[in-house]
C-alpha positions in Angstrom: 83.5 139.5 77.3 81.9 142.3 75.5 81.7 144.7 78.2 85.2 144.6 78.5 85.7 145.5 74.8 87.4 148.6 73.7 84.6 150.3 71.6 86.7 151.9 69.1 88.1 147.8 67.8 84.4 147.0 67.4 84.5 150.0 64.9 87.8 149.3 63.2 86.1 145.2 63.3 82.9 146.5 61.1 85.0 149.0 58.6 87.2 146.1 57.7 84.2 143.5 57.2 82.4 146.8 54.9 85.8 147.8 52.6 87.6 144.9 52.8 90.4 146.7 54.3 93.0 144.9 56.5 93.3 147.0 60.0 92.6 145.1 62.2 95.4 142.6 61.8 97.6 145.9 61.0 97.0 146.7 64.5 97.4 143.9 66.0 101.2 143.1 64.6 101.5 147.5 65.4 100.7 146.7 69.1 102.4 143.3 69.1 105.5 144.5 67.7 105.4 148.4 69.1 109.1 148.3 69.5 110.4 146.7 66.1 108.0 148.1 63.5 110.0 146.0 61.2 108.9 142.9 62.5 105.6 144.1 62.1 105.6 144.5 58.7 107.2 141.0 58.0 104.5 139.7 60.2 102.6 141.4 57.7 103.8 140.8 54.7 103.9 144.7 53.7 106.9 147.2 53.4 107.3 149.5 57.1 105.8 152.6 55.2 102.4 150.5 54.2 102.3 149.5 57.7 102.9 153.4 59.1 100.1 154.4 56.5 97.6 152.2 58.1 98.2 152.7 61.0 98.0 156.9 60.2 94.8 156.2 58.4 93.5 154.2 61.9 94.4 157.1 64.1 92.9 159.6 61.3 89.5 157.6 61.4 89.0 156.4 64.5 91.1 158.8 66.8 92.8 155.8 68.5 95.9 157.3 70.7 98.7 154.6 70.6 101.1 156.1 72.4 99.4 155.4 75.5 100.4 152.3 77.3 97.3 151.2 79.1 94.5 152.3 75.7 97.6 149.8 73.9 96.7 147.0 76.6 92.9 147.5 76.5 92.9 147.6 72.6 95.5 144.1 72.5 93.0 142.6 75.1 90.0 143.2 73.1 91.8 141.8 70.0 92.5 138.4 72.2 89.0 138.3 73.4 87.6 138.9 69.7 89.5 135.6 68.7 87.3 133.8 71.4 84.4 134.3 69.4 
């Protein structure tokens, strides 16, 4: 499964286990939810701006482009194959 891993949630994986930060699971509900940002949030349990600032802060670290549909599917499939683990 790991050769079919997008490289960049590896990285995002390894900053969240180092500073305790929470963006992978911010991206997940993002991509889940990329239509109702709302839901995202609730999903969350965060207001819409915290959830806008992370994912800003993703983008700024790790260059991820989200408004590309098929990077969004390989990043959402990674995430699904990272809970087989």
């Amino acid at each position: 499964l790991y050769d079919f891993f997008h490289p960049t949630v590896t990285e995002i994986a390894e900053y969240d286990r180092n500073n305790n930060s929470e963006f992978i699971p911010t991206l997940e509900a993002y991509l889940t939810y990329v239509d109702n940002p709302s839901e995202a949030a609730k999903n969350l349990n965060v207001h819409k701006n915290t959830l806008f600032y992370r994912i800003n802060k993703i983008k700024e670290l790790f260059g991820l482009i989200l408004n590309d549909g098929y990077e969004r599917a390989k990043i959402l499939t990674t995430l699904s194959f990272m809970k087989l683990k």
